[in-house]
KEKE-879817 format. One record per residue (C-alpha): residue number from 0; z negated, y negated, x. Coordinates in nm, 4 decimals, padded with zeros to 6 digits. Each point is the difference from the previous one (the first is absolute). Example, Ala and Ser with C-alpha at 12.3 -4.5 7.8 and 13.67 -1.06 7.14 Angstrom:
<pts>
+-----+----------+----------+----------+
|   i |       pz |       py |       px |
+-----+----------+----------+----------+
|   0 | -00.7800 |  00.4500 |  01.2300 |
|   1 |  00.0660 | -00.3440 |  00.1370 |
+-----+----------+----------+----------+
</pts>
This chain:
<pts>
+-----+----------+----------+----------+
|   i |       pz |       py |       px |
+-----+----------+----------+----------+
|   0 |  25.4673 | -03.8093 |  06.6740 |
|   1 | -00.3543 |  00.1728 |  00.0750 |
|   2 |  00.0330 |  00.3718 | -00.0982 |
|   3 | -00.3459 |  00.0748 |  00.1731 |
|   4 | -00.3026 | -00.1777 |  00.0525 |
|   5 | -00.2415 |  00.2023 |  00.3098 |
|   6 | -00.3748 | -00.1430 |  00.0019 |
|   7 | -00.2974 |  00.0807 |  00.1956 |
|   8 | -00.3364 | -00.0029 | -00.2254 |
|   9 | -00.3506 | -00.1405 |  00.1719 |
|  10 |  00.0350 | -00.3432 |  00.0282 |
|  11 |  00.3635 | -00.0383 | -00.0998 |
|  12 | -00.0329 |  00.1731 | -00.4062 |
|  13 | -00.3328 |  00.0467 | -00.0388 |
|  14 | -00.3408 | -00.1330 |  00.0994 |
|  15 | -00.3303 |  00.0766 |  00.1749 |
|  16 | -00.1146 |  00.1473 | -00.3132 |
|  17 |  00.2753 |  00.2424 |  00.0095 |
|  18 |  00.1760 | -00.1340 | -00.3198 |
|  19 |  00.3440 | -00.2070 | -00.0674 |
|  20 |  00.0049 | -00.3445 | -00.0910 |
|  21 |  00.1505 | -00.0181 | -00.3996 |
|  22 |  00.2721 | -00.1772 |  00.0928 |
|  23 |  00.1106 |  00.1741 |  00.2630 |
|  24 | -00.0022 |  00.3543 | -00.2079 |
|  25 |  00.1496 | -00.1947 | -00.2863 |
|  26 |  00.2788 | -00.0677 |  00.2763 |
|  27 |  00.0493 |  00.3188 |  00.1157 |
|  28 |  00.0179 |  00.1278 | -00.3497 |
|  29 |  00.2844 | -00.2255 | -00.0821 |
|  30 |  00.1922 |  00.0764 |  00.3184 |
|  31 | -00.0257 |  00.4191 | -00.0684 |
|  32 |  00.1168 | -00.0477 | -00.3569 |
|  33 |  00.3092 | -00.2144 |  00.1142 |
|  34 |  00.0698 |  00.3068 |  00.2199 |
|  35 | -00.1188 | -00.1194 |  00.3344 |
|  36 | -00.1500 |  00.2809 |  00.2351 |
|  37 | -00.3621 | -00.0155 |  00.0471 |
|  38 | -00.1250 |  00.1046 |  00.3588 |
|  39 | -00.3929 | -00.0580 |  00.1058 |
|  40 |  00.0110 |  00.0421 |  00.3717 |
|  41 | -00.3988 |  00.0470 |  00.1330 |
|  42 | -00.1892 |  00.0964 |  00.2318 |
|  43 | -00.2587 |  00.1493 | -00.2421 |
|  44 |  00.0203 |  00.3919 | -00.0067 |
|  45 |  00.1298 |  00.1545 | -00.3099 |
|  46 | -00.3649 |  00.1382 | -00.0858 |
|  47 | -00.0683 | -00.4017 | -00.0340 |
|  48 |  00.2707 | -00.0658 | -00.2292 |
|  49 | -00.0572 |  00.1073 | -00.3664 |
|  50 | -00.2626 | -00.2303 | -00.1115 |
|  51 |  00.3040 | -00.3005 |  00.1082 |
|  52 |  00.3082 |  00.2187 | -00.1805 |
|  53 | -00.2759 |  00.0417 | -00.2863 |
|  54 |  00.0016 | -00.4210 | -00.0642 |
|  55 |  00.4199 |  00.0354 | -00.0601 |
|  56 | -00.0652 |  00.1087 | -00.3409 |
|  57 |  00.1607 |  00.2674 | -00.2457 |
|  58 |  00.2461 | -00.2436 | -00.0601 |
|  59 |  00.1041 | -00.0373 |  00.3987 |
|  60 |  00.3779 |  00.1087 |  00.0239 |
|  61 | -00.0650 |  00.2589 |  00.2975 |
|  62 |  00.3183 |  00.1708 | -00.0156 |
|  63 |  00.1081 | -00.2510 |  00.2796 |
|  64 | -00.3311 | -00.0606 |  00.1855 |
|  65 | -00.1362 |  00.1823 |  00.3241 |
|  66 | -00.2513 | -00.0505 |  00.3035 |
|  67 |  00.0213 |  00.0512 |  00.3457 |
|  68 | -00.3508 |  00.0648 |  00.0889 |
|  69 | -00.1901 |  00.0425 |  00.3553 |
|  70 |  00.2618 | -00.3123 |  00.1091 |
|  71 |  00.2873 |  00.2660 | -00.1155 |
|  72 | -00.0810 |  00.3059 |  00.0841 |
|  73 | -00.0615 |  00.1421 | -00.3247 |
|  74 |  00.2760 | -00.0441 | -00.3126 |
|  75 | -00.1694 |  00.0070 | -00.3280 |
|  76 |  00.1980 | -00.0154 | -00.3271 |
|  77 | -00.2080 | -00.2236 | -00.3011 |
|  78 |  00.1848 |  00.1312 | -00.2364 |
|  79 |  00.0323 |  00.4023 |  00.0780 |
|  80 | -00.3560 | -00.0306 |  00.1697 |
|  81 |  00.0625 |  00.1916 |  00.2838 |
|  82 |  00.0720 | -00.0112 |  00.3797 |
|  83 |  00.3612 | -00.0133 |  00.1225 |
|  84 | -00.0198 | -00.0192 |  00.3559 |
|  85 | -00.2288 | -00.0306 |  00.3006 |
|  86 |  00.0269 | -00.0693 |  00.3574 |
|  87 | -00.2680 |  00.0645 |  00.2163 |
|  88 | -00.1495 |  00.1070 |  00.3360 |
|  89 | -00.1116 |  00.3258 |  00.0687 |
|  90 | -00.3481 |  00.1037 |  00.0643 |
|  91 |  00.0662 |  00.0440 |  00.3407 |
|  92 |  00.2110 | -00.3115 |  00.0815 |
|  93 | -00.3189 | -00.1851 | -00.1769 |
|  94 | -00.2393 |  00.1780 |  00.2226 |
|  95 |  00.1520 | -00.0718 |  00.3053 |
|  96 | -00.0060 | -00.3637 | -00.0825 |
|  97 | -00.3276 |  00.0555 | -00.1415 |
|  98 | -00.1031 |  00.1266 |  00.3653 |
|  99 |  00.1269 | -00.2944 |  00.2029 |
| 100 | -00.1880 | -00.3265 | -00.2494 |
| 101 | -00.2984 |  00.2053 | -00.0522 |
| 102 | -00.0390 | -00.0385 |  00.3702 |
| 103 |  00.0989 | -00.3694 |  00.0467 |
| 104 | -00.1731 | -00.0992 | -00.3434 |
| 105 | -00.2668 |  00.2318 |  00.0141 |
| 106 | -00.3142 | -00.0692 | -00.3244 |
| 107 |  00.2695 | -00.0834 | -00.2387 |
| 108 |  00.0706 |  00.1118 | -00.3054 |
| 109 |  00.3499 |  00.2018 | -00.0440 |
| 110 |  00.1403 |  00.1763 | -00.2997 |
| 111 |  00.2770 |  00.2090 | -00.0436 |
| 112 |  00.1910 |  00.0121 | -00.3517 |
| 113 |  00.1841 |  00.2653 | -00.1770 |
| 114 |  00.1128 |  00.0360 | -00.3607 |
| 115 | -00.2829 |  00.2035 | -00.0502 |
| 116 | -00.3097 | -00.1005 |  00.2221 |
| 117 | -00.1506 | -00.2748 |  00.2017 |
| 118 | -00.1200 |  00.1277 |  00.3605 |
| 119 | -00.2544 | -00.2608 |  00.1211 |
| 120 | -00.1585 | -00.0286 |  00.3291 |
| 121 | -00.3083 | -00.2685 |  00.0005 |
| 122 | -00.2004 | -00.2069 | -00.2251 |
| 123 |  00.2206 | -00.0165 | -00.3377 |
| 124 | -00.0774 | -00.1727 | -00.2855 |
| 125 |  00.2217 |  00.1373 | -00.3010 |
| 126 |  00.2450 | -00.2123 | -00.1937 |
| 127 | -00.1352 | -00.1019 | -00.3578 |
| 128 |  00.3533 |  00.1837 | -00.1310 |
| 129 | -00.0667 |  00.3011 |  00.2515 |
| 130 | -00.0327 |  00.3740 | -00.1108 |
| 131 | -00.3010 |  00.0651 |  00.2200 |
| 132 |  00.1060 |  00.3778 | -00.0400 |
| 133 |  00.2725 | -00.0439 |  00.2142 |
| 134 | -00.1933 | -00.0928 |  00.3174 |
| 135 | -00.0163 |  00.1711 |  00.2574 |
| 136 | -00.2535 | -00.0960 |  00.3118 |
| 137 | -00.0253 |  00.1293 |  00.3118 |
| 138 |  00.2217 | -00.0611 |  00.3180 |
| 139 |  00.3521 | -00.0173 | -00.0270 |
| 140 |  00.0936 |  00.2174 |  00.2548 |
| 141 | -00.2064 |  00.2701 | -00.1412 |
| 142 |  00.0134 | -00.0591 | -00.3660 |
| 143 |  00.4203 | -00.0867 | -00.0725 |
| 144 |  00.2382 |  00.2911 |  00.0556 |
| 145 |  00.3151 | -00.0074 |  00.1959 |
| 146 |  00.1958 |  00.0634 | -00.3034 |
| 147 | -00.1319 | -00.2912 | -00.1979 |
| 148 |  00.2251 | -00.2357 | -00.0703 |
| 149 | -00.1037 | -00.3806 |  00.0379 |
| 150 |  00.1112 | -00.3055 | -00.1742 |
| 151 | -00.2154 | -00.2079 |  00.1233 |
| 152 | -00.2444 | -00.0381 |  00.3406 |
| 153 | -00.2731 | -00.2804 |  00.0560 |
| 154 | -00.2573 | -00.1300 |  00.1992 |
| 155 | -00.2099 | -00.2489 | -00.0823 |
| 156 | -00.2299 | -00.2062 |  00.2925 |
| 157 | -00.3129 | -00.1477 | -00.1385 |
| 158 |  00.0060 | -00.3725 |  00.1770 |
| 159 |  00.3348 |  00.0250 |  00.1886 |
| 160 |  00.2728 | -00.3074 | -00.0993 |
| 161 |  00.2697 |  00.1256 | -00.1998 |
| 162 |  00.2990 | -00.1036 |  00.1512 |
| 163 | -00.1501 |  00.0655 |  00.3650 |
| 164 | -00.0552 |  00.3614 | -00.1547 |
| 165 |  00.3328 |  00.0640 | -00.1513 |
| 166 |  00.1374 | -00.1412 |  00.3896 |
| 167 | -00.2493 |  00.2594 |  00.1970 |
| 168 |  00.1241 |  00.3221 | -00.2595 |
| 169 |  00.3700 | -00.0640 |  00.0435 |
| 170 | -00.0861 |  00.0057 |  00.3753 |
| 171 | -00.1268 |  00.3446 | -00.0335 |
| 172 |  00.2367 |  00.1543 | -00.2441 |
| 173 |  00.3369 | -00.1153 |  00.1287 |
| 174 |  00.2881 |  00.0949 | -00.1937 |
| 175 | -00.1554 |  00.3144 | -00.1312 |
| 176 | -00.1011 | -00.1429 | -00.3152 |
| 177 |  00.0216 | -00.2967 | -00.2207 |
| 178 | -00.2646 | -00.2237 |  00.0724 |
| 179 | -00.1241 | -00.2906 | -00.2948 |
| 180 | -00.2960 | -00.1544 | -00.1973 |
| 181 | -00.0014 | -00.1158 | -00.3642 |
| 182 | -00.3664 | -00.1020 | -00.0172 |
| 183 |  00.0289 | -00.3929 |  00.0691 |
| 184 | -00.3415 | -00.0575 |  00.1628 |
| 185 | -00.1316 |  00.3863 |  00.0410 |
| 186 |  00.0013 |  00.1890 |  00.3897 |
| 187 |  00.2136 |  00.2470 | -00.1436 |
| 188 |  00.3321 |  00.1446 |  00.0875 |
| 189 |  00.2558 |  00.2246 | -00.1317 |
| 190 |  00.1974 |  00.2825 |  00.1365 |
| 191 |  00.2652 |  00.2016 | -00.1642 |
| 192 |  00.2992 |  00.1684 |  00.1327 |
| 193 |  00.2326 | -00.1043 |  00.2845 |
| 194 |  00.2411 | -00.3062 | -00.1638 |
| 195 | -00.1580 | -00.0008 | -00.3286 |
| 196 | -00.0419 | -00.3162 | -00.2283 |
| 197 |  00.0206 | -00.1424 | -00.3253 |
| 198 |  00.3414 | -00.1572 |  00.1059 |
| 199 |  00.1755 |  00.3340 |  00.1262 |
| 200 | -00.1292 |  00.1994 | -00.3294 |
| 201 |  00.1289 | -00.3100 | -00.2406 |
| 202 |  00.3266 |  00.0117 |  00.1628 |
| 203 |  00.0331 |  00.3642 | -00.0516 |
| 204 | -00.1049 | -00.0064 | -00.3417 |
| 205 |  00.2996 | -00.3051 | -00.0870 |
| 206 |  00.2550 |  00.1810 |  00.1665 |
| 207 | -00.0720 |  00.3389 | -00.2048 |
| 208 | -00.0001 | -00.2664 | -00.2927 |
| 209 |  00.3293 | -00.1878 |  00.1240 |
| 210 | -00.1884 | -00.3209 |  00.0333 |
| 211 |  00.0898 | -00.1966 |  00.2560 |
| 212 | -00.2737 | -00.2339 |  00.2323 |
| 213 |  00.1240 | -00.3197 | -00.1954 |
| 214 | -00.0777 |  00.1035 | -00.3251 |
| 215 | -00.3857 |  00.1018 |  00.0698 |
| 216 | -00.3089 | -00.2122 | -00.0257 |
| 217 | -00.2933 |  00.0332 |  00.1938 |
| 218 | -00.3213 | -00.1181 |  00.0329 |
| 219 | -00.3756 |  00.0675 |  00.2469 |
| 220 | -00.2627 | -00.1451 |  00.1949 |
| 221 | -00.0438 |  00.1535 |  00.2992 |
| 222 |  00.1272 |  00.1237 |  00.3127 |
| 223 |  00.1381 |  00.3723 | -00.1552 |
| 224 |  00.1711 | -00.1864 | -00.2572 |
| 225 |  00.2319 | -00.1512 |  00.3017 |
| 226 |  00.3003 |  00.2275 |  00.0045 |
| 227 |  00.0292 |  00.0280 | -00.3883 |
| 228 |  00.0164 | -00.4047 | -00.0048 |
| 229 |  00.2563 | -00.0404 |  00.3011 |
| 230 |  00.2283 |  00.2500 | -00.1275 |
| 231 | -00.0126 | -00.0568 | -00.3996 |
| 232 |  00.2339 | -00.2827 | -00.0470 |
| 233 | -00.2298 | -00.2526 | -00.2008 |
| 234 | -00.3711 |  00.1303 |  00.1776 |
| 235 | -00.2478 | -00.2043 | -00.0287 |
| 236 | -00.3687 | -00.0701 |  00.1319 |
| 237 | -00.2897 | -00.0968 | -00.1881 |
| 238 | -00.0948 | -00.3020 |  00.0519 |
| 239 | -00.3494 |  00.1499 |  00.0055 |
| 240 |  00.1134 |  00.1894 |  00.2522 |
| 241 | -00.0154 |  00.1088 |  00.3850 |
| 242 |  00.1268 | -00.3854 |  00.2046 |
| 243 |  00.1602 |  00.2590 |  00.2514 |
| 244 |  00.1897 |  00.1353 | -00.2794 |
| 245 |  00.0804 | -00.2688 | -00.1736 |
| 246 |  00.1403 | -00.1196 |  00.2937 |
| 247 |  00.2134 |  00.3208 |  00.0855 |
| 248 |  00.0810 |  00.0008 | -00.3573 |
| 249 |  00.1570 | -00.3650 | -00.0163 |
| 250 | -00.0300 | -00.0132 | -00.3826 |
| 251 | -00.2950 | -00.0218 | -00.2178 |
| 252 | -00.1018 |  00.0129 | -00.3642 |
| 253 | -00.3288 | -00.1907 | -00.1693 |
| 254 | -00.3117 |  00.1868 |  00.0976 |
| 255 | -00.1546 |  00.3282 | -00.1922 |
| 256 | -00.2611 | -00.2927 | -00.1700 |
| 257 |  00.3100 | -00.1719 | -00.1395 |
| 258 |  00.2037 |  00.3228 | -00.1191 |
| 259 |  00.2521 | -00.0414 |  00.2778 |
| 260 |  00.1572 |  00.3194 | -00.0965 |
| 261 |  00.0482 | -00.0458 | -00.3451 |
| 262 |  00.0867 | -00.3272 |  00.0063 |
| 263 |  00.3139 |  00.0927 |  00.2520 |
| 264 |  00.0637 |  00.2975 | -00.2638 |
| 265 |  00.0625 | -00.2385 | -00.2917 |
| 266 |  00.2183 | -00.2400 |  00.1821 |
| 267 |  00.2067 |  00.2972 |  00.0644 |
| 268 |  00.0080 |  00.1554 | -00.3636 |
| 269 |  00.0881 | -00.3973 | -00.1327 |
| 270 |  00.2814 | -00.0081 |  00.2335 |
| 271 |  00.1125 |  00.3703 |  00.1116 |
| 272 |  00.3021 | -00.1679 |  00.1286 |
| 273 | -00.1188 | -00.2988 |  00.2112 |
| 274 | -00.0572 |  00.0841 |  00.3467 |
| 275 | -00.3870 | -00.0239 |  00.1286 |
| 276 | -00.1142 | -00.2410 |  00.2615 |
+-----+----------+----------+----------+
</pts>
């Protein structure tokens, strides 16, 4: 029986325009009020995250409903509305790293995250859900403090190929940080701290729940999504998704065009006891 259902958002819940599909809220409405855990497992920072909780309703049962943002560095409980945990860099582990790419990938663009602000170094144009308030400009080595702590470091490569990118980065960083990219056809990779993913965080978070990896459901797109898919016991992968992780993945679900997600959700809430294919 499915006691928790872990989902990333862009591309897997919700669209380019930012919003769910009807029938996939409808779906994850029905599976909170029959009791199932709720966790939304992005890569989008928390500060990015309030105009999607906003389209749950009043009505949304949150009592049982979280997000890992920043691919799991940041806890978030919906329905206390407030932070339970974070795992980060610090400002001077990020600045070292910072160091070595800004000399192998010099004229990018690289921002550094914290709860609080967004250090960027290059041309930046602002999210349309971004608090411009919060940025910070300048370089990185100068302008973030040793102290800081960082959920999330990236560095994006006007004109470079993705994949190639993601490659060349993990060559640099090693084992010193968690290397990954969520953007399917942007130059832009992810670090966050050394063995963190969405898998290791949703793993955590069942076995503080007693939930074992058999009884979670899973669902994403794209490469960061990987680890939460192999380890939950039914994971799937868009359809619409990554071919490299659709591959890795082995099972798939109808495409975000087709309401993959909610139409796995309903089988599942028809027939709670049935196992899933």
């Amino acid at each position: 029986m499915i006691k928790l259902i872990a989902s990333d958002l862009d591309g897997t819940l919700i669209g380019h325009d930012f919003r769910f599909r009807p029938r996939t809220l409808e779906a994850l409405h029905l599976a909170a009020d029959a009791g199932i855990q709720i966790v939304f497992v992005t890569g989008r920072p928390l500060r990015w995250m309030q105009p999607v909780l906003d389209q749950l309703g009043s009505e949304w049962n949150g009592e049982n409903s979280f997000v890992f943002c920043s691919n799991g560095a940041v806890t978030y409980d919906i329905g206390q509305g407030k932070v339970l945990a974070t795992r980060t860099m610090s400002g001077t582990e990020t600045q070292a790293l910072h160091s070595e790419l800004e000399r192998v990938f010099p004229d990018s663009l690289f921002i550094a995250e914290t709860l609080d602000q967004v250090y960027v170094q290059g041309k930046y144009r602002p999210h349309e859900q971004e608090d411009s308030t919060k940025i910070v400009e300048g370089p990185i080595g100068c302008t973030l403090d040793s102290e800081a702590g960082v959920v999330k470091y990236l560095l994006y490569r006007e004109g470079a190929a993705p994949s190639a990118l993601l490659d060349q980065v993990r060559d640099v960083v090693g084992e010193r940080a968690a290397v990954t990219r969520s953007a399917p056809y942007q130059p832009l990779v992810e670090l966050a701290r050394k063995g963190l993913n969405k898998g290791c965080v949703l793993a955590d978070f069942a076995a503080e729940h007693s939930i074992r990896s058999d009884e979670v459901l899973a669902f994403g797109d794209m490469p960061n999504d990987l680890e939460m898919l192999t380890w939950a016991g039914k994971g799937y992968a868009m359809e619409s998704g990554l071919p490299q992780l659709k591959e890795q993945v082995g099972r798939t679900c109808p495409g975000f065009d087709q309401d993959g997600v909610a139409q796995v959700i309903e089988g599942i809430l028809a027939h709670p006891s049935e196992d899933l294919i």
